[in-house]
C-alpha positions in Angstrom: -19.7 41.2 26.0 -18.5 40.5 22.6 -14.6 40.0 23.9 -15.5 37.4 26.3 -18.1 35.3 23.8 -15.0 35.9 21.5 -12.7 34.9 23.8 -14.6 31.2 24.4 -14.8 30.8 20.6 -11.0 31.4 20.4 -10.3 29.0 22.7 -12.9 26.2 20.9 -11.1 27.2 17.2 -7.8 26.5 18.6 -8.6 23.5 20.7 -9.6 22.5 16.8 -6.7 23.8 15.4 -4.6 21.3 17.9 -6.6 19.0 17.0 -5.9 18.8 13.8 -2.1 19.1 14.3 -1.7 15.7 16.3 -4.3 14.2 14.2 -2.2 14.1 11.4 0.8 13.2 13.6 -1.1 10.3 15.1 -2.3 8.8 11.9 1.2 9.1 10.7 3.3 8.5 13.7 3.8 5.6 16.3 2.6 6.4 19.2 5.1 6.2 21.9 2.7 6.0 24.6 -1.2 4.3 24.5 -3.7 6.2 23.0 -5.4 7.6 25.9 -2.4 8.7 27.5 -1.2 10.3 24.2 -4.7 12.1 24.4 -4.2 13.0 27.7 -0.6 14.2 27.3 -1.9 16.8 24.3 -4.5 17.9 26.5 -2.2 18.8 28.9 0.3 20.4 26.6 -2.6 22.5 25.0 -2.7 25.0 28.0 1.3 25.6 27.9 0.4 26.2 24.3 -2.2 28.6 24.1 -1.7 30.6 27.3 2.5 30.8 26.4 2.1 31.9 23.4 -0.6 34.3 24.0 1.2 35.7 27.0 4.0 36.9 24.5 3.8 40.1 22.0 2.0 39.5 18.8 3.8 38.6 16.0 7.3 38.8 18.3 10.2 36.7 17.3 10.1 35.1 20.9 6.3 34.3 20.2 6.9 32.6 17.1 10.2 30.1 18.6 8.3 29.5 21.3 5.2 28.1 19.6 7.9 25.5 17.4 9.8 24.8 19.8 7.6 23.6 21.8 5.3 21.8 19.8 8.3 20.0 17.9 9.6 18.9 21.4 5.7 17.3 22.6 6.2 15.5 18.9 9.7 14.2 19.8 8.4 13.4 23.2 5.2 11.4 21.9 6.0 9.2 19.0 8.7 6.8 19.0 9.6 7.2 15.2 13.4 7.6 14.8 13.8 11.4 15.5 14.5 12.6 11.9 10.8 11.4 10.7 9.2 13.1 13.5 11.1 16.3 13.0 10.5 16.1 9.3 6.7 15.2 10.2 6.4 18.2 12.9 8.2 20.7 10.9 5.5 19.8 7.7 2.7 20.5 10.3 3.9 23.7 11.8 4.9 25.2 7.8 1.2 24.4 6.9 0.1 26.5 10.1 1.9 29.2 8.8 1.0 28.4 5.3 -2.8 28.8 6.8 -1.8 32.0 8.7 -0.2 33.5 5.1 -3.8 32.4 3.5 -5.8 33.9 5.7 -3.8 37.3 5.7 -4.0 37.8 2.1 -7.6 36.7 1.5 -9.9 37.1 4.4 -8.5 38.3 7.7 -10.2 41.8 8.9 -8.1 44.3 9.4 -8.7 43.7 13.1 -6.8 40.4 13.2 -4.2 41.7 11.4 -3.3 44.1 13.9 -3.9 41.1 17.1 -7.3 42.7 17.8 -9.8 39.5 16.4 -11.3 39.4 20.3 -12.7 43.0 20.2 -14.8 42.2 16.5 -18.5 41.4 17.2 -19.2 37.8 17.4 -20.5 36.9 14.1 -18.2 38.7 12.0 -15.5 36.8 14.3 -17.7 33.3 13.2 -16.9 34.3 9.5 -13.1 34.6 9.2 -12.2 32.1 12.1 -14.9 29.5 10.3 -12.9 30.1 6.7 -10.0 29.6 8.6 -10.6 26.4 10.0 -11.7 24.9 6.8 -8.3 26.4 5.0 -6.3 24.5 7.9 -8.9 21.2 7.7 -8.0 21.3 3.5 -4.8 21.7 4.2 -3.9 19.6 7.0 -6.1 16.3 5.2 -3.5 17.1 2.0 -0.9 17.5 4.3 -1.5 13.9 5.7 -2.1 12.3 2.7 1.1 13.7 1.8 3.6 11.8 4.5 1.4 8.7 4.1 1.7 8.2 0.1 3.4 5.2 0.1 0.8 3.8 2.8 -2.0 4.8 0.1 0.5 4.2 -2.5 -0.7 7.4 -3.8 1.2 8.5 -6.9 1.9 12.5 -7.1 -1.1 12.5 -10.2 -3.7 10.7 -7.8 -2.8 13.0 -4.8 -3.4 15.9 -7.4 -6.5 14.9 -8.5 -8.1 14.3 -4.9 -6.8 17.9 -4.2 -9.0 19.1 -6.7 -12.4 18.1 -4.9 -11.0 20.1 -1.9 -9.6 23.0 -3.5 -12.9 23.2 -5.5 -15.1 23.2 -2.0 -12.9 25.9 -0.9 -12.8 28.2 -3.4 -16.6 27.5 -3.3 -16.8 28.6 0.1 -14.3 31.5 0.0 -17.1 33.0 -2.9 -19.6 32.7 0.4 -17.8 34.6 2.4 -16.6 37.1 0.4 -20.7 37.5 -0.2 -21.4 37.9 2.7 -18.8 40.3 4.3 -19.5 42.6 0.8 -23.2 42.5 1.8 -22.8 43.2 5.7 -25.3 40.8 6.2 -24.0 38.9 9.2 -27.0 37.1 10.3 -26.2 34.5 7.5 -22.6 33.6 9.3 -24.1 30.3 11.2 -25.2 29.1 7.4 -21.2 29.7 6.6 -20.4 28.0 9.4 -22.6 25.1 8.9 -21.6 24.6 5.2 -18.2 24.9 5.9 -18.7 22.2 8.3 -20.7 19.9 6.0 -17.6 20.1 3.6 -14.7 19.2 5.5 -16.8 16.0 6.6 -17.6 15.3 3.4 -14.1 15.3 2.4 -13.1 13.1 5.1 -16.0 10.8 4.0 -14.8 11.0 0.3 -11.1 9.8 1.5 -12.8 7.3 3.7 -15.1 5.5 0.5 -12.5 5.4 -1.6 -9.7 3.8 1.1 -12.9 1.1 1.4 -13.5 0.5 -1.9 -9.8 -0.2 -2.3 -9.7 -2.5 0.4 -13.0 -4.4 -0.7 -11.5 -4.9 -4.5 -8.3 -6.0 -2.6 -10.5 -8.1 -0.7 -12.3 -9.9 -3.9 -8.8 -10.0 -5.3 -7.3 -12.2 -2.9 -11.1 -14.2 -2.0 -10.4 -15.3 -6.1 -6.8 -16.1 -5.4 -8.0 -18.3 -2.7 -10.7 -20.1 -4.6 -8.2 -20.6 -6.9 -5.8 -22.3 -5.0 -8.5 -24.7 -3.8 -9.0 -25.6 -7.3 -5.2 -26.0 -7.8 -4.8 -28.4 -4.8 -8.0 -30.3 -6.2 -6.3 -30.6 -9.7 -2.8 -31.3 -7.6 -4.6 -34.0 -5.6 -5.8 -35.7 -9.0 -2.5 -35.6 -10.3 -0.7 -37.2 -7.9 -3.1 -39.6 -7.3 -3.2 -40.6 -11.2 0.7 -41.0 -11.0 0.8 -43.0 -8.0 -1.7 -45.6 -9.6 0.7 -45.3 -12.4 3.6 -46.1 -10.5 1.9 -49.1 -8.6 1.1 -50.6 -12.0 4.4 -50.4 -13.0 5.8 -51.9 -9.7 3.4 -54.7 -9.9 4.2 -55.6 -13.5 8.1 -55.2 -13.1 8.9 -58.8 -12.0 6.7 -59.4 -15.5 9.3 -56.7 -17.5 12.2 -57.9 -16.2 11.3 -61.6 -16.8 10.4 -60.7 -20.5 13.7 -58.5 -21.3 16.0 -61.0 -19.6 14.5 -63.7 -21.9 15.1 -61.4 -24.7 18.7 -61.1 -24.0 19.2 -64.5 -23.1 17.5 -65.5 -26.7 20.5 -62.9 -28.1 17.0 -60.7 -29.0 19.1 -57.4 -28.2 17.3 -54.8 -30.6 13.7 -56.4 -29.1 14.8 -55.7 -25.7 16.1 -52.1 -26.2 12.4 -51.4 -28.2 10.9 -52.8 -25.0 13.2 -51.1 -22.8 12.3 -47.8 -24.6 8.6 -48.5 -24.2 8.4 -48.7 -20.7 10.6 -45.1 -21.1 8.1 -43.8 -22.7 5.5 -44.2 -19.2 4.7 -40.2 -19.3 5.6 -38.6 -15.5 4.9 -34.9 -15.0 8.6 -33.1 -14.1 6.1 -30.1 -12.7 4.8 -32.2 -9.8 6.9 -32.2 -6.1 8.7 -29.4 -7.2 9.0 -28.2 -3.9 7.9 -29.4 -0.3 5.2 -26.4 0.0 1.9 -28.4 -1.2 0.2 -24.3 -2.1 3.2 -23.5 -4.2 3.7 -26.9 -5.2 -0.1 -26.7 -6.6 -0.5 -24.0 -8.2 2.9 -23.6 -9.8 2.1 -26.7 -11.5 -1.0 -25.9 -13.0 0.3 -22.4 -14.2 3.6 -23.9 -15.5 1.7 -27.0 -17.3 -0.3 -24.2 -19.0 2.4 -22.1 -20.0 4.6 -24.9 -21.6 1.0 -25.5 -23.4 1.2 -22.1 -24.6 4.9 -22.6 -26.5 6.5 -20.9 -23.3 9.9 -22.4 -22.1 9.8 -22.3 -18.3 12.4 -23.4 -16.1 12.0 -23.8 -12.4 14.2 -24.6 -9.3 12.4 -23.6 -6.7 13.4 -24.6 -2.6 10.7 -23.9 -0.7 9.7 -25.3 2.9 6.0 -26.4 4.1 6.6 -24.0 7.3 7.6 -21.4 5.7 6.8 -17.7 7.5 5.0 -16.5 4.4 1.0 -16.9 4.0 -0.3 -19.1 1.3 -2.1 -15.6 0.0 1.1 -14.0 0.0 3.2 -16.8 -1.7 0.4 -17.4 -4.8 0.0 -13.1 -5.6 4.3 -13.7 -5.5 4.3 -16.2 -7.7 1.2 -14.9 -9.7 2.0 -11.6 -10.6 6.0 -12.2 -11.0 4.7 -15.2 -13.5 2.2 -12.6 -15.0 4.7 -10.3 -15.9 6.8 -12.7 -17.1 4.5 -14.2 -19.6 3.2 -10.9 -20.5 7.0 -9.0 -21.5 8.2 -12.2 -23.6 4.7 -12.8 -25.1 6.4 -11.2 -28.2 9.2 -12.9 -27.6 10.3 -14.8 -31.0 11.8 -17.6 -28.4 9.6 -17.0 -25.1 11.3 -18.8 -22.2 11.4 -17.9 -18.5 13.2 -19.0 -15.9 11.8 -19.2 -12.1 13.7 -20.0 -9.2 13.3 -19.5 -5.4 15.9 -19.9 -3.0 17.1 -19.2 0.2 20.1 -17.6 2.2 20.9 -15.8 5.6 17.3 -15.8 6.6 15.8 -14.5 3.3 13.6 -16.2 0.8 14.9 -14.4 -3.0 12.6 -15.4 -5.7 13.5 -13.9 -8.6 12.0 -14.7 -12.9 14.7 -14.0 -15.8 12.8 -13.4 -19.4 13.5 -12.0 -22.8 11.7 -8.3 -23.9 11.2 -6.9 -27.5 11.6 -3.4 -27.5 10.0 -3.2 -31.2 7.2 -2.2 -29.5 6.3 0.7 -27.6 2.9 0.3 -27.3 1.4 -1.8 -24.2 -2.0 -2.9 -23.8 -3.9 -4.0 -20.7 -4.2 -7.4 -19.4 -8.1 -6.4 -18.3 -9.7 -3.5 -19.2 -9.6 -0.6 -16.8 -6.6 -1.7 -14.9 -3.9 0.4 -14.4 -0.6 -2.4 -15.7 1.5 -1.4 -12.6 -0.7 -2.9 -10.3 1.4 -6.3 -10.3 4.5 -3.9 -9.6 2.6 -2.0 -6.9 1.5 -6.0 -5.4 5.0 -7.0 -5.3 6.2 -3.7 -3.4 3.3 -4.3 -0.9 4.5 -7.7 -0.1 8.2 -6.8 0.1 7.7 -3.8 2.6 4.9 -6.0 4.5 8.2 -8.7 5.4 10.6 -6.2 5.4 12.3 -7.0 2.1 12.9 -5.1 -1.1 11.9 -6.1 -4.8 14.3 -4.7 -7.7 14.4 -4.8 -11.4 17.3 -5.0 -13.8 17.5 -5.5 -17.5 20.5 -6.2 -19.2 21.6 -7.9 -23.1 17.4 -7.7 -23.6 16.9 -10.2 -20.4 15.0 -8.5 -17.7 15.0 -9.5 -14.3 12.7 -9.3 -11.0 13.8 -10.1 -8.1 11.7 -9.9 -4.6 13.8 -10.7 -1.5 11.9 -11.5 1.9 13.2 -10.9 5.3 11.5 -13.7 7.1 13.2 -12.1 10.4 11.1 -9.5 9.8 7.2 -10.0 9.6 5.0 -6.9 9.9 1.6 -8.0 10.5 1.2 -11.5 8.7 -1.3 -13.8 9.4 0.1 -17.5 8.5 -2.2 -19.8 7.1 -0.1 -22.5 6.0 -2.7 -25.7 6.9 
């Protein structure tokens, strides 16, 4: 009785060991295939997985090619990744199965799944050590995946350590349980085991999920504040231009009246009176930062941040060609020129000459905006811009951007000038959402 009530929980626990193979694979992959024909395909390929390899000799040679072979070929066959990635991806999956397998034989297995006999245990002594298994794989498998998708997290190897710890924590909790019970015999408890063992991989999974959202919504309200402030900027924009033009229809009105008074000037041999006239009208102040470019975004909020800088002392100068079509988002284009700016400021702030130049160009279908400044090394000690945030996030904003257009942003620092330069493929969009109205 107890073989075939085993035999149905087998089949369960590795139905959720499969599971959690191709999870990871279709979170990281892309799917070749929709993703209910994907399901479909790994549903088929799960009975020429467990019944193959359980129709070979335990722990054979033949048993163990077979079970990589075939489960590297499904991954080839499923995801449309060039074939090095999903080997690489695969192989990572199958070494933490065995990884699992080398766990559970030096911690927990009975002696009776050591020797290919787990079927013939009673059933809740079978519960125990396949429920501990399945939360070593679960732990295992989630670091696993956060692994091969760091740079989608942008997951530095100290962050990805420190999430491990919550995990590892759980599990050595959990391994204490068991090893409690199994000294103790008492096996009525295993559904408890089972059920806490449960409650902790979802926990984890919710853990990883809250933090993923509370990234997104401070990403969210980061981009919400860039927005407001480029309304104000095209407000501020709008006033300026308006204020010059009135200027400038002034001084066409009155020119007939300039002219008429500097030729009368000359005529009267009045020649230093007409050059002090001359450099009066000179003196009518027009703002240089205004129509830098074509794109009215850029166009605004560069010259509110450049007016403020030059306030500041800073020497800024700027060519920057830049079309109103452009293929880049007005979001995208202001965090660009924000952060890269922001740096800027920020590395020649001790600067005994601050001065930084800006330009934006373009060549074989790529938009390369790069900033040139002076650093002082003198000092080794950097503060925050706001308190609590990590300083690389402007780095880590570029780098976004530059993968998100298919692009690449590089740094270089040479004779104390230090340079930043972000090239977009416009060829190449992944995902953007233009909003250039």
């Amino acid at each position: 009785m107890n073989i075939s009530v085993n035999y149905m929980f087998q089949i369960f626990f590795d139905i959720l060991y499969v599971s959690m193979w191709f999870g990871v694979l279709n979170f990281t992959l892309t799917k070749r295939y929709s993703r209910q024909m994907t399901f479909f395909l790994q549903c088929l390929w799960f009975p020429l997985f467990f019944w193959g390899s359980r129709a070979l000799p335990f722990l054979s040679e033949v048993r163990l090619v077979y079970s990589i072979v075939i489960f590297i070929a499904a991954a080839l066959f499923l995801y449309k990744d060039h074939w090095t990635k999903v080997f690489f991806s695969s192989t990572m999956v199958y070494l933490t199965i065995i990884t699992n397998e080398i766990i559970g034989a030096g911690l927990y297995y009975p002696e009776e799944a050591l020797m290919g006999n787990s079927l013939e245990m009673s059933t809740p002594v079978f519960l125990k050590f396949m429920s501990i298994s399945a939360a070593t794989a679960a732990i295992l498998y989630l670091l696993l995946y956060l692994f091969l998708n760091r740079q989608r997290y942008r997951l530095k190897a100290a962050d990805w350590g420190m999430f491990a710890l919550f995990p590892f924590s759980q599990y050595v909790l959990m391994y204490g349980w068991f090893d409690s019970i199994r000294q103790a015999g008492n096996d009525s408890r295993a559904i408890f085991l089972v059920i806490a063992i449960c409650a902790c991989i979802v926990s984890d999974i919710g853990l990883f999920a809250a933090v993923m959202r509370i990234a997104q919504r401070t990403q969210l309200a980061a981009e919400n504040s860039m927005l407001a402030a480029q309304v104000d900027s095209q407000e501020q924009h709008y006033r300026d231009l308006t204020s010059q033009y009135e200027s400038i229809r002034r001084m066409r009105h009155d020119i007939a009246n300039h002219l008429n008074a500097m030729e009368s000037l000359m005529a009267s041999g009045r020649n230093a009176e007409a050059k002090e006239y001359l450099q009066e009208l000179n003196s009518t102040p027009v703002d240089s930062t205004l129509g830098m470019c074509e794109h009215p975004v850029v166009d605004a909020f560069l010259h509110n941040r450049i007016s403020a800088a030059r306030n500041s002392g800073v020497e800024i100068e700027a060519a920057i060609d830049l079309p109103a079509n452009v293929p880049v988002s007005n979001v995208d284009l202001i965090r660009i020129f924000g952060n890269m700016l922001d740096n800027a400021l920020e590395a020649c702030s001790q600067s005994a000459s601050p001065k930084i130049s800006l330009s934006c160009s373009r060549a074989r279908g790529c938009l390369i905006i790069r900033t040139m400044n002076p650093v002082n090394h003198s000092s080794n000690v950097k503060g925050r811009r706001i308190a609590g945030l990590e300083r690389g996030i402007g780095q880590r904003v570029l780098s976004d951007i530059a993968e998100k257009y298919g692009g690449n942003l590089s740094f270089d620092e040479k004779d104390s000038i230090f340079k930043t330069e972000l090239i977009l493929n416009l060829g190449e969009i992944k995902n953007v959402v233009l909003s250039n109205s």
